[in-house]
C-alpha atoms as one frame of an Amber mdcrd trajectory, in Angstrom:
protein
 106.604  78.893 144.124 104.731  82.036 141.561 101.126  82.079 142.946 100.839
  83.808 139.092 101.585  81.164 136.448 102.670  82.086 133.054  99.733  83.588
 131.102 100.573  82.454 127.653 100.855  78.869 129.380  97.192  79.200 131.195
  95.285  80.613 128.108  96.863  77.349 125.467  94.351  75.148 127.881  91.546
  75.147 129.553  92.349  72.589 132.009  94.894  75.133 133.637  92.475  76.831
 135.719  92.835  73.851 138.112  95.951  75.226 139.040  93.426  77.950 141.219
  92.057  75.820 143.850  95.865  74.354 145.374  97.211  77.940 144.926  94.952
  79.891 146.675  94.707  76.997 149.650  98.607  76.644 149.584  99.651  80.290
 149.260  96.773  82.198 150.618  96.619  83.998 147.174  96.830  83.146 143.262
  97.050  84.890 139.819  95.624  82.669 136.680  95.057  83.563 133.490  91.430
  83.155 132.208  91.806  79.713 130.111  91.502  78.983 126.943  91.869  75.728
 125.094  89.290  73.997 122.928  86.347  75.992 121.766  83.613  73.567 122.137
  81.278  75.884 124.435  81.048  78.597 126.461  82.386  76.508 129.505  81.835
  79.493 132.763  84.380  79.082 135.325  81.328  80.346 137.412  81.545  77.079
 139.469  84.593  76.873 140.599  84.546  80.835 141.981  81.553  80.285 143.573
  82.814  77.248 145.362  86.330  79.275 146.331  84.314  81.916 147.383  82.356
  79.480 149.721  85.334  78.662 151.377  85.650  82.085 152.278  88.266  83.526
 149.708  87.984  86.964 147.765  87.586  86.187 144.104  87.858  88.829 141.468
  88.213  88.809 137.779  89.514  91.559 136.160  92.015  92.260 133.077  91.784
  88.872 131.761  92.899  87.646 135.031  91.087  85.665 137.970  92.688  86.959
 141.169  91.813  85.032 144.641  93.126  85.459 148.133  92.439  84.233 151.799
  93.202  85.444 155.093  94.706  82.437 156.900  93.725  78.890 155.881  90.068
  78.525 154.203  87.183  77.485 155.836  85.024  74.181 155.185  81.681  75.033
 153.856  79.083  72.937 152.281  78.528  73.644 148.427  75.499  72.975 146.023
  76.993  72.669 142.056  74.091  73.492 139.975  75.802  71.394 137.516  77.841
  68.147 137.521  80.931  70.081 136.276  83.847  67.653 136.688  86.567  70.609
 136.850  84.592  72.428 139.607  84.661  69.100 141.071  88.250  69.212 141.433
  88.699  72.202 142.010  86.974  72.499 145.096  88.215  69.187 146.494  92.333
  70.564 146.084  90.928  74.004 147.821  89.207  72.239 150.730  91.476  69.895
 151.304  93.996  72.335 153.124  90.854  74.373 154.714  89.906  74.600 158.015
  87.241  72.153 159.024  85.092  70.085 156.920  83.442  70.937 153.418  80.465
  68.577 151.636  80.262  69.029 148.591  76.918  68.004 146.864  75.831  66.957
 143.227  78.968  66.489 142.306  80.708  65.190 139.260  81.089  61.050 139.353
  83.624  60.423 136.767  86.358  57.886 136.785  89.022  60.581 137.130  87.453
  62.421 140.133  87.515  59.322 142.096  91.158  58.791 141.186  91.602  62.731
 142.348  90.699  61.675 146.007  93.004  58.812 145.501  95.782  60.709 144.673
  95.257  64.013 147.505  94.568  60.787 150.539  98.120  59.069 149.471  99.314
  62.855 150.337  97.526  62.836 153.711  93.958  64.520 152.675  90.665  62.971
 154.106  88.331  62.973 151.390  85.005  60.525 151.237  81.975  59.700 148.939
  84.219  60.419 145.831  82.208  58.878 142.774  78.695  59.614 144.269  76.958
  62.380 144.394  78.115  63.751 147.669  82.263  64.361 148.851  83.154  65.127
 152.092  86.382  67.274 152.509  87.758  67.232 156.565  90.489  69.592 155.556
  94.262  68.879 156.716  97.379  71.211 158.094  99.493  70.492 155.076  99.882
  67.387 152.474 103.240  65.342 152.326 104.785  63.894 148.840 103.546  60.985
 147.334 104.173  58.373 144.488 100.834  57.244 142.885  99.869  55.814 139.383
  97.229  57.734 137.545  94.537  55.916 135.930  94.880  54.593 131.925  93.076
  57.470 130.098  89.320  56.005 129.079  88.987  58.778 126.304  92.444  57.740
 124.424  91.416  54.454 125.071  87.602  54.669 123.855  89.514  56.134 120.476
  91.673  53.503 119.606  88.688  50.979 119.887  87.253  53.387 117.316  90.076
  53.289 115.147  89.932  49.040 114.784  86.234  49.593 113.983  86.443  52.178
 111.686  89.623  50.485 109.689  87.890  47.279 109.910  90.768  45.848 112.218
  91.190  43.978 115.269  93.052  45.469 118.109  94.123  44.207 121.907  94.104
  46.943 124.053  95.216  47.660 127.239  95.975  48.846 130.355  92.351  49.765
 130.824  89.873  50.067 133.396  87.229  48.043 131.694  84.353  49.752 133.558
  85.566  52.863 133.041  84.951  52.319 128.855  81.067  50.584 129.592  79.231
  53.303 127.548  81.724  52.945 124.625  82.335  49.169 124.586  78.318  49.155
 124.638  77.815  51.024 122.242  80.426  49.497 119.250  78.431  46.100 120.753
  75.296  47.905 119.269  77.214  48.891 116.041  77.923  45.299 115.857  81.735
  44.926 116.735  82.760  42.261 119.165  84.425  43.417 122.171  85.719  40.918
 124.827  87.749  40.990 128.095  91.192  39.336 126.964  92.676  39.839 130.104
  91.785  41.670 133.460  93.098  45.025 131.641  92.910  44.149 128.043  90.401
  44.413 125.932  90.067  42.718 122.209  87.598  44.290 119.596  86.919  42.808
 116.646  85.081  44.680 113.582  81.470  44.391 112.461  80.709  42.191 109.628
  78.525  45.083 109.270  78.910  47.970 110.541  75.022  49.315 111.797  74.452
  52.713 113.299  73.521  53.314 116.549  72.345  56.349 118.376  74.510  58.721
 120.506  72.832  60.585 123.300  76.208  62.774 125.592  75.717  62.728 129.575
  77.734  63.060 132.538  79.838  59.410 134.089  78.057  56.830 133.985  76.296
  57.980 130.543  77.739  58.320 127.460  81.186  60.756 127.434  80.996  63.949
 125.259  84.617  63.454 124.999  83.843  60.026 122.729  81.226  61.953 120.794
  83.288  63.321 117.733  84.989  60.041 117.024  81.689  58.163 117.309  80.386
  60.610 114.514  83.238  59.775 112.280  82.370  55.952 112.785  78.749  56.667
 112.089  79.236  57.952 108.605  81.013  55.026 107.614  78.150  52.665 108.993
  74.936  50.897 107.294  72.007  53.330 108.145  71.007  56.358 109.933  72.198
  57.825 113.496  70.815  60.563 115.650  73.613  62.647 117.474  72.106  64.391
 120.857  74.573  66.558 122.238  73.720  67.358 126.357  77.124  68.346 127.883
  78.478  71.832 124.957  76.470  73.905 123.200  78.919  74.454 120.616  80.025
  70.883 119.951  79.228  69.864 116.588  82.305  71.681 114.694  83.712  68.248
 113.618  80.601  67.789 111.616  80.955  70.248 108.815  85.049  69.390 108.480
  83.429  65.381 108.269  81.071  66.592 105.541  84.150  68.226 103.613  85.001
  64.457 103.059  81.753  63.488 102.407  80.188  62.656 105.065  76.285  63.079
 105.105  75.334  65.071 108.107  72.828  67.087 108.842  72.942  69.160 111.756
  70.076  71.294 113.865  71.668  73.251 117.255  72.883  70.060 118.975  71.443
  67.120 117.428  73.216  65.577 114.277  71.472  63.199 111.972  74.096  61.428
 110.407  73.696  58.976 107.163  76.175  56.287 106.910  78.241  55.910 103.655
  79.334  52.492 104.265  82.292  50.213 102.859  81.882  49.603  99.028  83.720
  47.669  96.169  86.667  47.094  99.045  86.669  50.150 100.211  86.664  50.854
 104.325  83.724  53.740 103.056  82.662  56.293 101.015  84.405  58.982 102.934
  87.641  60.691 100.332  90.624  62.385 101.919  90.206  66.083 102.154  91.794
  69.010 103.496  90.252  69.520 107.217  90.872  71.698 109.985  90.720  70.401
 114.168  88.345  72.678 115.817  89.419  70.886 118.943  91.122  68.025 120.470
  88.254  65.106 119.910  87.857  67.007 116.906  90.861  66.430 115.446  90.609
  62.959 116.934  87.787  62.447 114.430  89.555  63.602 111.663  92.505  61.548
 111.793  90.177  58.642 112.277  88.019  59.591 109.067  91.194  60.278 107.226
  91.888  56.117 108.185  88.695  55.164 106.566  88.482  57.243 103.487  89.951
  57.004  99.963  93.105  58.988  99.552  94.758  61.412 101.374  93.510  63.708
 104.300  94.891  66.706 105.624  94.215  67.945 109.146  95.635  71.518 109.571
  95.519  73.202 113.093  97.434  70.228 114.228  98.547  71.844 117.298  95.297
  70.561 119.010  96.201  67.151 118.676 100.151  67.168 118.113
């Protein structure tokens, strides 16, 4: 296997710097492209080198490129993130999981999908513990062995279908779902006023608001409320009776989707990262006040937000730069 993925591959999204971590601890060495993807922040990789480097590898970046080797196997360590970073996270646990003695791993990321991570590398023979606390302890392992596994239903697809019933006025069964993963959305379209009940074990059923109310949106790491739900949330908000504040924690540069949601008439006002949104609700039939404009996806959720709009508002919407959500 290429310790140097394909460049124009890495830099078309930003989750392929994950692709570092099992390299480096697999081949002794790896080549990756510095990522791109969504530009929703500045997003430093500075966590994940630091952690690498920890382990005892030689990081460099130069040209564009982020260039690691080892000498042997890595070597357990215990890490400090100074911030929850959920890729970090990950990548550390796929580096120490082939090193040489044990790594621990502190103030780590907690989400759904990190726990499901250390799922995954244990079915292939890794010993990791504490994943979905604060703490994970890596005892590292010779070599992992194949494995079938089932990934987890995806919380933030998930959390935006529940947004599209509420914000067409429609009811929707949902599922498979981890119902605790979605707590922070399902609580908050409770507070908007939809009704959303356990159908099954792994369904879900929302129902719409009679009247749709507006509720404020404060972005935090797992268990608070995802930054990845915060776009669509906006759209719903300027459909809904009243006024919401929008407090993003998690980017510094996430609050594109508002001026492409004021294109279509959405009231928003927006100061560095905090939104104050003013709900043009349904009227004379309509699902809102929002009209169909043309729009461009800054981003993924962005574009998420869009389409959604474009459901709720009177005539047609175009949403160019579809490449971020095709």
């Amino acid at each position: 296997a290429s310790a140097e993925p394909e460049p124009a591959a890495v830099r078309s999204l930003r989750a392929s710097i994950l692709v570092l971590g099992p390299l480096l601890a697999r081949q002794g060495e790896a080549a990756v492209a510095l990522p791109g993807g969504c530009n929703i922040g500045a997003r430093p990789i500075d966590l994940h080198l630091r952690g690498l480097r920890a382990l005892g590898a030689e990081v460099e970046v130069e040209g564009g490129c982020v260039r690691a080797r080892c000498r042997g196997r890595l070597r357990g360590a215990r890490i400090y993130l100074d911030f929850p970073s959920v890729g970090a996270t990950e990548t550390i646990m796929m580096a120490a999981a082939l090193a040489e003695g044990e790594t621990v791993v502190e103030n780590v990321a907690q989400e759904p999908e990190i726990r499901d991570l250390a799922a995954f590398l244990n079915a292939m023979g890794a010993r990791v513990e504490g994943a979905g606390t604060n703490s994970v302890v890596v005892r590292g392992v010779p070599r992992l062995r194949p494995a079938e596994f089932t990934v987890i239903p995806d919380r933030i697809e998930a959390g935006t279908f529940l947004v599209a019933a509420a914000i067409t006025h429609s009811e929707l069964s949902l599922g498979p779902v981890v119902p605790q993963h979605l707590s922070p959305v399902v609580s908050k379209l409770q507070a908007a006023g939809c009704e959303v009940a356990l159908e099954e074990p792994q369904v879900l059923r929302v129902r719409p608001a009679r009247r749709l109310g507006a509720t404020d949106i404060t972005t935090l790491p797992f268990p608070g409320f995802p930054t990845d739900m915060q776009p669509q949330f906006m759209a719903l908000m300027a459909c809904a009776h009243g006024t919401s504040v929008f407090r993003e924690t998690v980017f510094e540069n996430r609050l594109q989707h508002a001026f492409e949601l004021r294109a279509m008439g959405a009231d928003i006002r927006c100061d560095g990262n905090l939104a104050v949104v003013q709900g043009r609700p349904r009227v004379n039939g309509r699902l809102s006040q929002l009209t169909g404009a043309d729009v461009c996806a800054t981003d993924l959720r962005a574009g998420a937000a869009l389409v959604l709009a474009g459901l709720a508002a009177e005539g047609v919407t175009t949403v160019c730069k579809v490449e971020q959500i095709d």
